[in-house]
C-alpha positions as CSV (number, residue, x, y, z in Angstrom):
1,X,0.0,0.0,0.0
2,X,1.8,3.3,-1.5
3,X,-1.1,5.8,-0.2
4,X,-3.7,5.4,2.5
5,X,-5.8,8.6,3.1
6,X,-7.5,9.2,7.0
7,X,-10.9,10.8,7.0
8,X,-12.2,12.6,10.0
9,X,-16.6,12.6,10.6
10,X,-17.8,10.5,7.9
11,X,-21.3,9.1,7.7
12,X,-21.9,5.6,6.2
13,X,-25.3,5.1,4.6
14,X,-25.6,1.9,3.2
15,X,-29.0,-0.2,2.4
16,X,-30.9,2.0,5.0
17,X,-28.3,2.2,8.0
18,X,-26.2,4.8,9.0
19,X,-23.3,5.1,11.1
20,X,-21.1,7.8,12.1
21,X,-17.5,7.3,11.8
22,X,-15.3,10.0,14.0
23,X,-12.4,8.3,12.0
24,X,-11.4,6.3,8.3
25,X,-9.1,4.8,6.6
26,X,-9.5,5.0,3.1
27,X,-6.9,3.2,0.4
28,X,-7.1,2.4,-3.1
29,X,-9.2,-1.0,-4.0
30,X,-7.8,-0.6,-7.9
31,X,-4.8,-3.0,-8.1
32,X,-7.1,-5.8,-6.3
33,X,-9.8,-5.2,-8.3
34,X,-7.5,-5.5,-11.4
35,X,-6.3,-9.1,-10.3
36,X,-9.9,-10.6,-9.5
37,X,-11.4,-9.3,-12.6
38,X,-14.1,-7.8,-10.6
39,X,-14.9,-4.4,-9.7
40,X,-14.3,-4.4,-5.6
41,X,-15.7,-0.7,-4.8
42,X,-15.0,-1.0,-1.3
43,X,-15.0,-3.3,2.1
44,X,-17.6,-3.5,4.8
45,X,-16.8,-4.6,8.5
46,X,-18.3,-6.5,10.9
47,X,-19.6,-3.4,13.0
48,X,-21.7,-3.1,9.9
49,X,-22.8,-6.6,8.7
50,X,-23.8,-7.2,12.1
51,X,-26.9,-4.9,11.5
52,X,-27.5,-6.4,8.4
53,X,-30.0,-8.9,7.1
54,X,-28.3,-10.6,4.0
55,X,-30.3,-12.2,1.0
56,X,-28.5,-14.3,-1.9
57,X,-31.0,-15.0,-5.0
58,X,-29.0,-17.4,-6.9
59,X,-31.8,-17.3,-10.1
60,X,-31.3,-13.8,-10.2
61,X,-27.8,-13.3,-9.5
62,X,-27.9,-10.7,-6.9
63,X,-27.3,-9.6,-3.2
64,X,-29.5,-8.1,-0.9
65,X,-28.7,-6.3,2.0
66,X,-31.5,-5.3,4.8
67,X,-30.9,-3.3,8.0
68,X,-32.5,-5.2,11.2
69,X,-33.8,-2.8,13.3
């Protein structure tokens, strides 16, 4: 990793949650991307999967994520 970037107050909203971060680490996905053949636009953690409900439709090829409230 050449360059990793620190962000201060960011908000995450993602599939209906939201989650204030007082601090991130941000870093280029690009060369990983390039050696999967697959776009990887970024990572999410447990502290966020945790609140998620997660829903693979095989006949329709996608992924669903829900937030449990």
């Amino acid at each position: 990793m050449k360059e990793v970037g620190r962000a201060s107050q960011v908000t995450l909203v993602f599939a209906g949650f939201k989650q204030e971060n007082p601090d991130l680490l941000a870093m280029s996905l690009e060369k990983l991307s390039d050696s999967t053949g697959v776009a990887i636009a970024g990572v999410l953690g447990m502290p966020v999967l945790w609140h998620m409900k997660l829903t693979v439709d095989y006949r329709d090829g996608s992924v669903r994520f829900e937030y449990r409230r």
